[in-house]
BATI-827694 format. One line per 2 residues: number of its first residue (from 1); their letters; for each residue z, x, y of N, C-alpha, C, CB. Coordinates in steps of 0.001 Angstrom, whole numbers, always signed. Glycine has a CB too. Example, Ala and Ser with C-alpha at 12.3 -4.5 7.8 and 13.67 -1.06 7.14 Angstrom:
! residues 2
1	AS	+7800/+13190/-5690/+7800/+12300/-4500/+7800/+13200/-3300/+9046/+11308/-4473 ~ +7080/+12850/-2250/+7140/+13670/-1060/+7870/+12900/+30/+5725/+14084/-598 .
END
This chain:
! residues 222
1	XX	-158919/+160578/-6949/-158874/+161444/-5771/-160270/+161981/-5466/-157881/+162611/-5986 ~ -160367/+162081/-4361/-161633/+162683/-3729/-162036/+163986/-3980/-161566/+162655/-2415 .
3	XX	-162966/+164505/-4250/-163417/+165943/-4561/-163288/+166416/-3650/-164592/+166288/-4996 ~ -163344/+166678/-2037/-162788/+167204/-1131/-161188/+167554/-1016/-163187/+166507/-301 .
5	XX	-160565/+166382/-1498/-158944/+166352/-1343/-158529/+167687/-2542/-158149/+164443/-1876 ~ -159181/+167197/-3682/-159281/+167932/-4878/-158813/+169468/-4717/-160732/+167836/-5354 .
7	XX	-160373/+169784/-4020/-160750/+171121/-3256/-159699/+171838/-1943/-162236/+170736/-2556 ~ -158825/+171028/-1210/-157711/+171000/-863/-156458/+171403/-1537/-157684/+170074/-583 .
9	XX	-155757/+170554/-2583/-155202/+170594/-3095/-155522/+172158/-4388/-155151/+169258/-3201 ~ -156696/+172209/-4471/-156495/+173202/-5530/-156314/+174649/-4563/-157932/+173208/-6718 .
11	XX	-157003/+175147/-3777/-157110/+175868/-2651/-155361/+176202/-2324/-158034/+174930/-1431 ~ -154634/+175007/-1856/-153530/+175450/-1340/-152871/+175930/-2822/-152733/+174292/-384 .
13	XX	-153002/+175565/-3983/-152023/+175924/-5422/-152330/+177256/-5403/-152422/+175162/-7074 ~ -153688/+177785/-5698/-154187/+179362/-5697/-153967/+180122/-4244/-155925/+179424/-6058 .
15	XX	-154111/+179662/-3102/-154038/+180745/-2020/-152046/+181192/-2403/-154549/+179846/+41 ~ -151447/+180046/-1948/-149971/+180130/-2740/-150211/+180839/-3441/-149294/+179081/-3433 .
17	XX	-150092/+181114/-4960/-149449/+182057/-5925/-150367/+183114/-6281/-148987/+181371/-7182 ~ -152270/+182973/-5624/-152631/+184863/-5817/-152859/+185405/-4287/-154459/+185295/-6890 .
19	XX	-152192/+184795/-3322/-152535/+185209/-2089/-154353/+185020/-1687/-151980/+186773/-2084 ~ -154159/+184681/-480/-155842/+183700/-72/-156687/+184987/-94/-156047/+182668/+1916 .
21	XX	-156540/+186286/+204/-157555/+187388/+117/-158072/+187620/-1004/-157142/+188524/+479 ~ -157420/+187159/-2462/-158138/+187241/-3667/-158035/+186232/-4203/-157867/+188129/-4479 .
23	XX	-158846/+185009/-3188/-159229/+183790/-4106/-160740/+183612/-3496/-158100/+182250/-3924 ~ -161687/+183604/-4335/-162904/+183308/-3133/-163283/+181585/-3498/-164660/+184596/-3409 .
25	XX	-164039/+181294/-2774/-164617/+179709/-3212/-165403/+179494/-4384/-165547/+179118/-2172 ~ -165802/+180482/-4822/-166202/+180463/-6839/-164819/+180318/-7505/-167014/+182313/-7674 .
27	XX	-163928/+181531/-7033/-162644/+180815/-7335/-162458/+179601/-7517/-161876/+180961/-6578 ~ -161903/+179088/-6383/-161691/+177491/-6094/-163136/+176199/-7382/-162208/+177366/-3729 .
29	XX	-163854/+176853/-6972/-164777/+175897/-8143/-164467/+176139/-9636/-166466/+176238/-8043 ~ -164606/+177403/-9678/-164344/+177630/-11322/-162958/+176971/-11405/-164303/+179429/-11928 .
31	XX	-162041/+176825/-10843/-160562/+176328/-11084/-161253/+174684/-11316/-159185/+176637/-9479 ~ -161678/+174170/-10636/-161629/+172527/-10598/-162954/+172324/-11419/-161676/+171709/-8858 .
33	XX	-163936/+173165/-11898/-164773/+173509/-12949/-166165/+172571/-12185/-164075/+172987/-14695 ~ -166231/+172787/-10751/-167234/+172082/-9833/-168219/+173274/-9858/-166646/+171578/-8198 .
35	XX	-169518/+172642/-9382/-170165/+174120/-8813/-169801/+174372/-7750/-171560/+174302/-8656 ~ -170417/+175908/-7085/-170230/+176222/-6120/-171100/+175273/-5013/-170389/+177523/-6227 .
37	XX	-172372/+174690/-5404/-172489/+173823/-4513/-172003/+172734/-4112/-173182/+173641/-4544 ~ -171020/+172338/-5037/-170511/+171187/-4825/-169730/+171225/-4008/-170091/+170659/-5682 .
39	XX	-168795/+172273/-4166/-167812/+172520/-3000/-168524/+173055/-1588/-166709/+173664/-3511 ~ -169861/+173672/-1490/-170392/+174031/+92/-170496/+172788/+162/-171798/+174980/+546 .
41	XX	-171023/+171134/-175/-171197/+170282/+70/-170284/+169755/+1195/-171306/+169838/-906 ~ -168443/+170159/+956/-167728/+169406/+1189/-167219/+170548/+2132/-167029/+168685/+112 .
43	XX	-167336/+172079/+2016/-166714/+173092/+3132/-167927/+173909/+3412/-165340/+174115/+2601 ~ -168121/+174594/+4331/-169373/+175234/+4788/-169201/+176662/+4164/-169566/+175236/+6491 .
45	XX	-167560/+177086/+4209/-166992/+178347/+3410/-165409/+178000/+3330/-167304/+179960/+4277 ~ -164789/+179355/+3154/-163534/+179434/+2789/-162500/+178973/+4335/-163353/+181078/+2129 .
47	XX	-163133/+180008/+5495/-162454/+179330/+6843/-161945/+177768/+6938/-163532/+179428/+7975 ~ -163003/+176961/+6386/-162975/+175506/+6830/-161818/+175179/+6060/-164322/+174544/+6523 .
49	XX	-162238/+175845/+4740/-160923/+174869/+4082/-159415/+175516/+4166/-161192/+174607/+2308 ~ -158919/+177012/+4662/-158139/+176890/+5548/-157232/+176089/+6815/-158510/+177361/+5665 .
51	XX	-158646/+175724/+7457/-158370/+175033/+8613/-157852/+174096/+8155/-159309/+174726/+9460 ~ -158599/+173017/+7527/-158163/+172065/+6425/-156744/+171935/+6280/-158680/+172469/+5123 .
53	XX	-156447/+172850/+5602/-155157/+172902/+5087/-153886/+173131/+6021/-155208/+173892/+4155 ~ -154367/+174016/+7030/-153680/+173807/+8166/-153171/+172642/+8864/-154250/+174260/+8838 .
55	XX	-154373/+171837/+9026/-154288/+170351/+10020/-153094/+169519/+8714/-156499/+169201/+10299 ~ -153504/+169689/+7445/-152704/+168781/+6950/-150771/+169308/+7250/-153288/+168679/+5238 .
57	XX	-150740/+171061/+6750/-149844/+171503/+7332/-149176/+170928/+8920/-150301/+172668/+7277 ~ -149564/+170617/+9304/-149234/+170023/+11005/-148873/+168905/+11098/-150317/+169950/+12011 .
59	XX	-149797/+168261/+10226/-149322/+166887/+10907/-148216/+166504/+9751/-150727/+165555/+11141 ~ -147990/+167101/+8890/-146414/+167062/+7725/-145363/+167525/+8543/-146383/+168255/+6171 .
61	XX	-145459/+168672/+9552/-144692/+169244/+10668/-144011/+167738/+11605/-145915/+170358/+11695 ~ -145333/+167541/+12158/-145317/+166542/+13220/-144819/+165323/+12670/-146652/+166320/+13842 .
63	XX	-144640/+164879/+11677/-143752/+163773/+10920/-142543/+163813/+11164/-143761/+163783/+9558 ~ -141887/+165409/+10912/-140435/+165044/+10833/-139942/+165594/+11744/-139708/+165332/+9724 .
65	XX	-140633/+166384/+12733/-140000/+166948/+13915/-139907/+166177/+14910/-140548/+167987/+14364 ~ -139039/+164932/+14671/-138987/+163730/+15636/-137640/+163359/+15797/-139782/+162496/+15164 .
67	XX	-137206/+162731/+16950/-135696/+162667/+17100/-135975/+160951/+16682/-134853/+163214/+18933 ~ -134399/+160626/+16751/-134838/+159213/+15500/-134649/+158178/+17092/-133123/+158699/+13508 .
69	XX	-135317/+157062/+17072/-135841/+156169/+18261/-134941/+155067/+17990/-137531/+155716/+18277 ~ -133873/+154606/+17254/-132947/+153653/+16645/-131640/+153630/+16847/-133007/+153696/+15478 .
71	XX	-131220/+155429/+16709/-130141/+155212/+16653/-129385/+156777/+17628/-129864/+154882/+15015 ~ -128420/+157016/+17243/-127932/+158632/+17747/-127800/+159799/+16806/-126496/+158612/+18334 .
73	XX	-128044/+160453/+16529/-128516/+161728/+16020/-127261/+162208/+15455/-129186/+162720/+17101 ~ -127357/+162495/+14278/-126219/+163085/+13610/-126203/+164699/+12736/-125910/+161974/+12638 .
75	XX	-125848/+164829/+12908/-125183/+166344/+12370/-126475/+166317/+11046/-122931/+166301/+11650 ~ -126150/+165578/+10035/-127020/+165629/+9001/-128615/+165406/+9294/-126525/+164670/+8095 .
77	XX	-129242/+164865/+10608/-130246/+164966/+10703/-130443/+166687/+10738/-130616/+164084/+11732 ~ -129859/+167448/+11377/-130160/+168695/+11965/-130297/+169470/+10608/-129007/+169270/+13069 .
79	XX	-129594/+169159/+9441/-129579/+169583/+8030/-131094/+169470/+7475/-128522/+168635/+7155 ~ -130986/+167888/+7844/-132631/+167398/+7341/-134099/+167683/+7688/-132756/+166202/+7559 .
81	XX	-133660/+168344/+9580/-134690/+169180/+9758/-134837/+170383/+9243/-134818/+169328/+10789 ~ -134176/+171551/+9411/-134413/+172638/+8739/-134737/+172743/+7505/-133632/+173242/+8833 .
83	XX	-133785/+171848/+6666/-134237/+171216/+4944/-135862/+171080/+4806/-133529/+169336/+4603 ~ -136373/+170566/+5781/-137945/+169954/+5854/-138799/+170952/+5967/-138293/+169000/+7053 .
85	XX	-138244/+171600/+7205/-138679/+172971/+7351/-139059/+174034/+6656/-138075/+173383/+7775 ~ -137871/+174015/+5954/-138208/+175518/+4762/-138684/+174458/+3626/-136411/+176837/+4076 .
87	XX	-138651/+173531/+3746/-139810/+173292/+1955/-141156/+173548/+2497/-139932/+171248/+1006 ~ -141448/+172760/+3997/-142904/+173071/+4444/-143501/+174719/+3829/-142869/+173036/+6321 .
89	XX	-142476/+175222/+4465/-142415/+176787/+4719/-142847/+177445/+3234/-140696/+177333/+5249 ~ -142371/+177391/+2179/-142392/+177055/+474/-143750/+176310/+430/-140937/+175917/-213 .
91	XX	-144101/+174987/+708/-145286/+174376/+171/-146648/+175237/+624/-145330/+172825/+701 ~ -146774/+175826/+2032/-147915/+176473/+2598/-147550/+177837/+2477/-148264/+176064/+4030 .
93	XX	-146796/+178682/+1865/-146146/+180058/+2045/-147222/+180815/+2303/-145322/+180641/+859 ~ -148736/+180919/+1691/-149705/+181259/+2095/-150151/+181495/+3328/-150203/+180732/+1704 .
95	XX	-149905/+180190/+4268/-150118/+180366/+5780/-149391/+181391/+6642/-149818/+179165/+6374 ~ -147729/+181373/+6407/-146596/+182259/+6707/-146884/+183747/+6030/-145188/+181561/+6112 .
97	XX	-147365/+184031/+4895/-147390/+185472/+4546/-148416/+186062/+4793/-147176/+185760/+3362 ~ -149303/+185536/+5602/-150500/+186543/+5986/-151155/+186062/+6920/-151481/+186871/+4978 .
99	XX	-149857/+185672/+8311/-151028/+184489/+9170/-151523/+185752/+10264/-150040/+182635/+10269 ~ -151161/+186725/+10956/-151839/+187204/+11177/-152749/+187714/+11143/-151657/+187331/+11269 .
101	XX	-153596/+188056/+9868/-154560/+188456/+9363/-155320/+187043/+9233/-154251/+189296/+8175 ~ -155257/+185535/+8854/-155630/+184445/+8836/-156270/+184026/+10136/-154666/+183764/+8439 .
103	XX	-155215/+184207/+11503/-155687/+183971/+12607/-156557/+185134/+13464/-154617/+183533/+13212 ~ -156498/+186148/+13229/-157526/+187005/+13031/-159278/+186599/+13120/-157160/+187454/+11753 .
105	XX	-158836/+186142/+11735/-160384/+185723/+11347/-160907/+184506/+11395/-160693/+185983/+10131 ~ -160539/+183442/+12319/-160936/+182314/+12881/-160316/+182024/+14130/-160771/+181337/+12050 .
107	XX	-161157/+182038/+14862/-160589/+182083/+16875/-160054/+180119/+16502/-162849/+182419/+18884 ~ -161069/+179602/+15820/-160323/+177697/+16221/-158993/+177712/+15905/-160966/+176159/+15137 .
109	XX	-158872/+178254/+14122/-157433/+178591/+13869/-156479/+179091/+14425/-157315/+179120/+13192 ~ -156652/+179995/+15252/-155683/+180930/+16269/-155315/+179949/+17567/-156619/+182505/+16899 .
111	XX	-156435/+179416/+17973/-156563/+178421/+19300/-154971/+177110/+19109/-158620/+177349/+19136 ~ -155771/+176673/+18167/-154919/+175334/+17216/-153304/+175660/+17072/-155601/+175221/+15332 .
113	XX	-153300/+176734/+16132/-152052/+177395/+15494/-151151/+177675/+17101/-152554/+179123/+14407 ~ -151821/+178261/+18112/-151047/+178372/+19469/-150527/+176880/+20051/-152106/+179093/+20632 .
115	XX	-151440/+175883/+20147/-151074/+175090/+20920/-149881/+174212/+19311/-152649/+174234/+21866 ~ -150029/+174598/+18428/-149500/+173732/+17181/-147645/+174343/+18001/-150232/+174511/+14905 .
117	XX	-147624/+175847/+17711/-146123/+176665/+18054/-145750/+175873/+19232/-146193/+178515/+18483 ~ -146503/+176147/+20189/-146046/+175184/+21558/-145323/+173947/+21531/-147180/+174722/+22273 .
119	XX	-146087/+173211/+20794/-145630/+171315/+20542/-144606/+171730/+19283/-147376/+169828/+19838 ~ -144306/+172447/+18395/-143081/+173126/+17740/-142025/+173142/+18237/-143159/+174263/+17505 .
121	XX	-142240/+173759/+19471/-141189/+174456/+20401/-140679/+173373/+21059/-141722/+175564/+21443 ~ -141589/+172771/+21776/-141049/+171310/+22392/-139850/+170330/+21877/-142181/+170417/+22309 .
123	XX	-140795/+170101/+20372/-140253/+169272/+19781/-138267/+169386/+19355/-141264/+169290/+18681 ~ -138818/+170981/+18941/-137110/+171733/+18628/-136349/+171468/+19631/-136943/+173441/+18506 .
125	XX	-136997/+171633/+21402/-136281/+171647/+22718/-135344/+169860/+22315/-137749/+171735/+24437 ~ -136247/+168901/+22407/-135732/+168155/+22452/-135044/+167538/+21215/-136366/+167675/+23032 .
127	XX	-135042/+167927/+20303/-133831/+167657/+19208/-132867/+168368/+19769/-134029/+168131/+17630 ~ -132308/+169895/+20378/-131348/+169941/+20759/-130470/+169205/+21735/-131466/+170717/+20882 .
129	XX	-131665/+168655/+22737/-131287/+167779/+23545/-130534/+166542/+23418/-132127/+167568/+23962 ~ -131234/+166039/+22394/-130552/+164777/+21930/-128834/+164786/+20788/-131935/+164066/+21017 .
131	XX	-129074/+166559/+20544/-127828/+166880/+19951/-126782/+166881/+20752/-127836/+168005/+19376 ~ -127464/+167555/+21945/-126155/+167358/+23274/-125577/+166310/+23661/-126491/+167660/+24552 .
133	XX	-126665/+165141/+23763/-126382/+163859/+24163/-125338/+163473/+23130/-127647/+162925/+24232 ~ -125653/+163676/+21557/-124587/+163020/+20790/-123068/+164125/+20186/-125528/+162354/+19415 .
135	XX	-123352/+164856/+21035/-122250/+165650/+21334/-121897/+166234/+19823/-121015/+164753/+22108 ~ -122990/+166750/+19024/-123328/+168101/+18340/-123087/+169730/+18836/-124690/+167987/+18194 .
137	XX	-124108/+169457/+19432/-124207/+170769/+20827/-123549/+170591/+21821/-125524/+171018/+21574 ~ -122532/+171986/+22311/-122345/+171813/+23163/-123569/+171627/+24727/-121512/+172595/+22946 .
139	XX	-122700/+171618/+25495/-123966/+171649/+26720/-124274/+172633/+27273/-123827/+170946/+27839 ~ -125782/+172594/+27595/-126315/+174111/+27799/-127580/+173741/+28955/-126999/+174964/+26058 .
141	XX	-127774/+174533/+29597/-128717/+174311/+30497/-129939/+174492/+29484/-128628/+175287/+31813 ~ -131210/+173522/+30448/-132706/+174047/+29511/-133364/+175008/+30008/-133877/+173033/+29348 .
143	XX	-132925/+176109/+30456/-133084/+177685/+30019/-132460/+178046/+28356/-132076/+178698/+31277 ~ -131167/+177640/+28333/-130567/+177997/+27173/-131363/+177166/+25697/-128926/+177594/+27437 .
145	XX	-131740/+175453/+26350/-132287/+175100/+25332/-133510/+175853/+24766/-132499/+173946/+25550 ~ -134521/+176093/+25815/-135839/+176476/+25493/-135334/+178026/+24882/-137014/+176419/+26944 .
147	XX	-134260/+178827/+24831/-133972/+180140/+24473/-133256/+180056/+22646/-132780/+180775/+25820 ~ -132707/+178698/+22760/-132369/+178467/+21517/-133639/+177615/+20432/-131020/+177663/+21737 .
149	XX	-134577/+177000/+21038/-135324/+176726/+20098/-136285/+177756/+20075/-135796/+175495/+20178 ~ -136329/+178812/+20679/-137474/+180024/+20655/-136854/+181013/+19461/-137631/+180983/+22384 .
151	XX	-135483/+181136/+19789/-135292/+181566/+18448/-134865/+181281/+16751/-134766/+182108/+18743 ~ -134704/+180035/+17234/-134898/+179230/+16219/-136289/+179086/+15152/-134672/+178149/+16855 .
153	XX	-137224/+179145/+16412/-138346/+179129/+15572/-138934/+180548/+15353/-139362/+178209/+16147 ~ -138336/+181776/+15768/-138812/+183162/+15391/-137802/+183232/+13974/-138500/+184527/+16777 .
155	XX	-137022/+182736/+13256/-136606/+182528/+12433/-137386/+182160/+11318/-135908/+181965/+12752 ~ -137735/+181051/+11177/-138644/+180322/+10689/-139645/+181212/+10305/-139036/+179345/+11516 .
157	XX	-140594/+181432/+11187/-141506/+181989/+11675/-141863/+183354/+10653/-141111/+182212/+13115 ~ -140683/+184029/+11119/-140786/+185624/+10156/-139780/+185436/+9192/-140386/+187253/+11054 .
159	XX	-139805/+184986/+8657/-138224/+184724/+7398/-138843/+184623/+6083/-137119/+182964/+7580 ~ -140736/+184749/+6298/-141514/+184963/+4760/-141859/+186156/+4971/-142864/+184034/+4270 .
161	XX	-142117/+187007/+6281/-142003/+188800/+6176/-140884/+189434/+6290/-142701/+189552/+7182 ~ -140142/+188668/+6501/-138410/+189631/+6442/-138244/+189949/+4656/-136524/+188209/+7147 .
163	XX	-138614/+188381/+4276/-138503/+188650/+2394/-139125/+189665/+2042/-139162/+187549/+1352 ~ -140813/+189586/+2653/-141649/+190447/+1817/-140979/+192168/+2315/-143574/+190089/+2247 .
165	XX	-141032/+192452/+3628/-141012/+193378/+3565/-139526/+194211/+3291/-141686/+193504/+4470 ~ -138524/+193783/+2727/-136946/+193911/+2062/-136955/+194034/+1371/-136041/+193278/+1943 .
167	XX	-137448/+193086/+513/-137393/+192633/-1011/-138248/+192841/-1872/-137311/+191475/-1192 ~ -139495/+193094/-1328/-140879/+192964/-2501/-140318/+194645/-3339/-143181/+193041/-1401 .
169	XX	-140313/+195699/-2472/-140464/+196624/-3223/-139343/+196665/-4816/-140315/+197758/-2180 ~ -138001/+195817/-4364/-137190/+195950/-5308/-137307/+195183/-6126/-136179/+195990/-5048 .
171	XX	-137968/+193862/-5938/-137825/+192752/-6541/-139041/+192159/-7011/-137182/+191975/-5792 ~ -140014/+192687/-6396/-141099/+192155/-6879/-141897/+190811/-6276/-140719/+191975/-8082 .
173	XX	-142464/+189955/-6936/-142492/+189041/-6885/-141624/+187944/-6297/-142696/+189080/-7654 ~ -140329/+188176/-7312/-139470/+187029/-7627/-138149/+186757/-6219/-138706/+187473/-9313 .
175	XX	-138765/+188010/-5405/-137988/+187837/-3749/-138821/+186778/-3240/-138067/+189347/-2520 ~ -139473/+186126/-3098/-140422/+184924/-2932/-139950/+183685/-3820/-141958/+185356/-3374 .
177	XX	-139358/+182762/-3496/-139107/+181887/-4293/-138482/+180700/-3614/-138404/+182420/-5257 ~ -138004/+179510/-3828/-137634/+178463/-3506/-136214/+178709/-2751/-137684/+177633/-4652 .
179	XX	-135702/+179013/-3335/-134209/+179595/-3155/-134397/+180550/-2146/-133502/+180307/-4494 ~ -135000/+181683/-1732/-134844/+182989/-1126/-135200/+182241/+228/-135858/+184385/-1716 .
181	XX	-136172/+181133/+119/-137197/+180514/+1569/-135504/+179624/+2056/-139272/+178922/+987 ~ -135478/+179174/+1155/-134850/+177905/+1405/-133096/+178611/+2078/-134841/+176794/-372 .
183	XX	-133109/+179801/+1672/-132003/+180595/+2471/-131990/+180501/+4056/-132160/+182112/+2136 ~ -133084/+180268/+4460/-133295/+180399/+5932/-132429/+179358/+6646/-134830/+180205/+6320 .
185	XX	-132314/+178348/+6119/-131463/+176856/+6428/-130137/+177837/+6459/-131493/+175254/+4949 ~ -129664/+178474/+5699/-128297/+179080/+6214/-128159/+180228/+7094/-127563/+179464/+5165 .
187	XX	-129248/+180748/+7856/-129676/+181687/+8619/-129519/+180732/+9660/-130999/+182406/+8338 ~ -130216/+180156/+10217/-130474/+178999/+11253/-129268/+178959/+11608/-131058/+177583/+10830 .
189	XX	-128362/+177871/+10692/-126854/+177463/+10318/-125917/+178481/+11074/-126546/+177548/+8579 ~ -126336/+179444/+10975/-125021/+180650/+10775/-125038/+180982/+12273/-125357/+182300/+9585 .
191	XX	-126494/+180898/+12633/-127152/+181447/+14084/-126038/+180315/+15541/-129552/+180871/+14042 ~ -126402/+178725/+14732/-126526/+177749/+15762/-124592/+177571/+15849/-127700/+176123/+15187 .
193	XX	-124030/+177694/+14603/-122684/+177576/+14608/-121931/+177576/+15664/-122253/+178335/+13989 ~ -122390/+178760/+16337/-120776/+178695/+17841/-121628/+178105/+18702/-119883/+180534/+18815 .
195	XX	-122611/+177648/+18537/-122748/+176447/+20071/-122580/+175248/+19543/-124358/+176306/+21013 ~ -122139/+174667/+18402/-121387/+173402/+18104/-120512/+172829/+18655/-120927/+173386/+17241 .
197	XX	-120040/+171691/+18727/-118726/+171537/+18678/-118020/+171738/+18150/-118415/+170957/+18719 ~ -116487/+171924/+18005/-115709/+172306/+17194/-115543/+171818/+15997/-114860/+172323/+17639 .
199	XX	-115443/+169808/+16242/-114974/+169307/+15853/-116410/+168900/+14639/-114194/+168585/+16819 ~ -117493/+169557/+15017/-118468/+169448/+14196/-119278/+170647/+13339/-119213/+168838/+14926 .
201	XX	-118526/+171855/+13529/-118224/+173263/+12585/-117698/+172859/+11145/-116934/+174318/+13330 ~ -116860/+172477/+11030/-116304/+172217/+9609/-117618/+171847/+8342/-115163/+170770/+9805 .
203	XX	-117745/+170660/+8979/-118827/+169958/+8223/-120651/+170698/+8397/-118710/+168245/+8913 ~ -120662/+171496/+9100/-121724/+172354/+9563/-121361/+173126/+8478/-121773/+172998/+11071 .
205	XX	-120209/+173689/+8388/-120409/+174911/+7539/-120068/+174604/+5882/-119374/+176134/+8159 ~ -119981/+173361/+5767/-119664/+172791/+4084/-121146/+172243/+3663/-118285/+171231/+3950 .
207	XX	-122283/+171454/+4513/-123183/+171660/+4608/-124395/+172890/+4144/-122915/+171424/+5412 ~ -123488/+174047/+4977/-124222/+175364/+4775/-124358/+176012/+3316/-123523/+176370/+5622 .
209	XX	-123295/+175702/+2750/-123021/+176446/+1625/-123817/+176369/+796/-122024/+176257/+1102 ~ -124528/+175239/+767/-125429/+174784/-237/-127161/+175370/+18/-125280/+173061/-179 .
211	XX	-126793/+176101/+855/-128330/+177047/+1196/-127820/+178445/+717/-128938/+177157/+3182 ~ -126671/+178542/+818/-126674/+180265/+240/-126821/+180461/-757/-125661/+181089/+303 .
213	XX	-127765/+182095/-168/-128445/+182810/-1779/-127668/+184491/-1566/-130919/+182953/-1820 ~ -127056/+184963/-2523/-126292/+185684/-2517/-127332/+187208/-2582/-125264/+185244/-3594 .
215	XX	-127202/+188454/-1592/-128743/+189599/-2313/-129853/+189404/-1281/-129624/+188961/-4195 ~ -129578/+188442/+163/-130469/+188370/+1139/-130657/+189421/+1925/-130244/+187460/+1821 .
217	XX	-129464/+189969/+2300/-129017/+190913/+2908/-128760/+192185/+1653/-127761/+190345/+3742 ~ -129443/+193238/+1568/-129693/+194383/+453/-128410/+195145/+1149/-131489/+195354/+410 .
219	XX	-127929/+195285/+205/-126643/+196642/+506/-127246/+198069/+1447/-126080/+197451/-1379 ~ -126873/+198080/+2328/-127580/+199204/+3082/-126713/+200634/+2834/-127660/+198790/+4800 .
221	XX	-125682/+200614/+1412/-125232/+202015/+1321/-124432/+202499/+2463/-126367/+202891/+1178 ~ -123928/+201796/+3265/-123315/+202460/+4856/-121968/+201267/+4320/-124594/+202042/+6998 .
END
C-alpha cells in the first residue's frame, strides 16, 4: 500500500475513536512511525487529508445510492440501502460527529459537502420513485417525494448527535457504537412504514426487527 493511502487509512482509524480535534499530523506520523515530513510530502496539513477522506467517503456513497438498471426494485434493496448507509455512517462517524465545526474550517469542504447533500437528495428522490413504479410505495406526488427523501436524510444526518447528545452523559462512550448507529435503519423503517403498501408492511416490519436496539429512546420519567 501506498504511504499516502497509509496516511488515509490511519487518519480515518484515529479521527474515529479520539475525535479529529485531538489528533494532530505528528499524531498521524508517530502512529504509522513516518516523519512528519514524510507525511507534508503527501498532505500540505491536516485539512487536505480530511478532504481526502471525504472524497473517498462520497464516492462509497455514490456506489450504492443507485437504483438497479436490470431489473425492478425490491423491498430488500430499500433494506440494503439504509444497511449501507448506517455502516458508511459507523465507518466515517468522525465526519457526522463534528461536521459542523469540520465545515467551518474549510470553505472547499463546505462547498463539496453542499453540492455532495444535494446529489444525496436526488439520488434518495429517485429510489423512491422507482419504489413507486414497483409498487413498494404508495403513490405520491414529487412534492411528497422530495419531502420524504429530505427527511429521510435529516435522519441520517443527525442520528450521530441525537446519540451524542442523549446518551453520552449516561453512557459514556459506549452510546456510540455499531449497534446504536445501525439503529437508525429502524428509525427510517418505522418513519417510511405507512406510505408502503400494505401488502409490503409485513415483511418491512420482520425485516425491521433486526435493527432494533432496545434504550434508544431514554425513559423520560413521564
Amino acid at each position: 500500500m501506498k504511504t499516502k493511502d497509509k496516511i488515509i487509512l490511519a487518519s480515518l482509524d484515529l479521527f474515529n475513536e479520539n475525535g479529529e480535534r485531538n489528533v494532530s499530523t505528528n499524531h498521524i506520523a508517530a502512529h504509522l512511525n513516518i516523519s512528519p515530513g514524510n507525511l507534508y510530502y503527501h498532505f500540505r496539513n491536516k485539512s487536505d487529508i480530511i478532504y481526502e477522506i471525504f472524497k473517498n467517503y462520497k464516492l462509497m456513497v455514490d456506489t450504492y445510492l443507485n437504483v438497479p438498471f436490470d431489473r425492478a426494485i425490491h423491498i430488500n434493496d430499500l433494506i440494503a440501502y439504509l444497511d449501507a448507509v448506517f455502516n458508511g455512517l459507523w465507518a466515517y462517524r468522525f465526519l457526522h460527529r463534528d461536521l459542523e465545526h469540520l465545515l467551518e474550517s474549510d470553505e472547499r469542504l463546505r462547498k463539496d459537502y453542499r453540492q455532495f447533500t444535494l446529489d444525496c437528495l436526488e439520488s434518495v428522490r429517485a429510489i423512491i420513485y422507482e419504489m413507486e413504479k414497483s409498487e413498494i410505495y404508495r403513490p405520491m406526488t414529487d412534492s411528497q417525494r422530495q419531502s420524504k427523501a429530505l427527511n429521510t436524510w435529516l435522519i441520517v444526518t443527525n442520528w450521530m448527535t441525537y446519540l451524542k447528545t442523549v446518551h453520552d452523559e449516561e453512557k459514556g462512550s459506549n452510546a456510540l457504537n455499531r449497534q446504536t448507529i445501525k439503529h437508525g435503519v429502524y428509525q427510517i423503517l418505522d418513519y417510511v412504514m405507512p406510505y408502503l403498501h400494505e401488502d409490503k408492511q409485513a415483511l418491512a416490519t420482520e425485516l425491521q426487527a433486526a435493527y432494533r436496539f432496545d434504550g434508544i429512546v431514554p425513559n423520560s420519567g413521564i
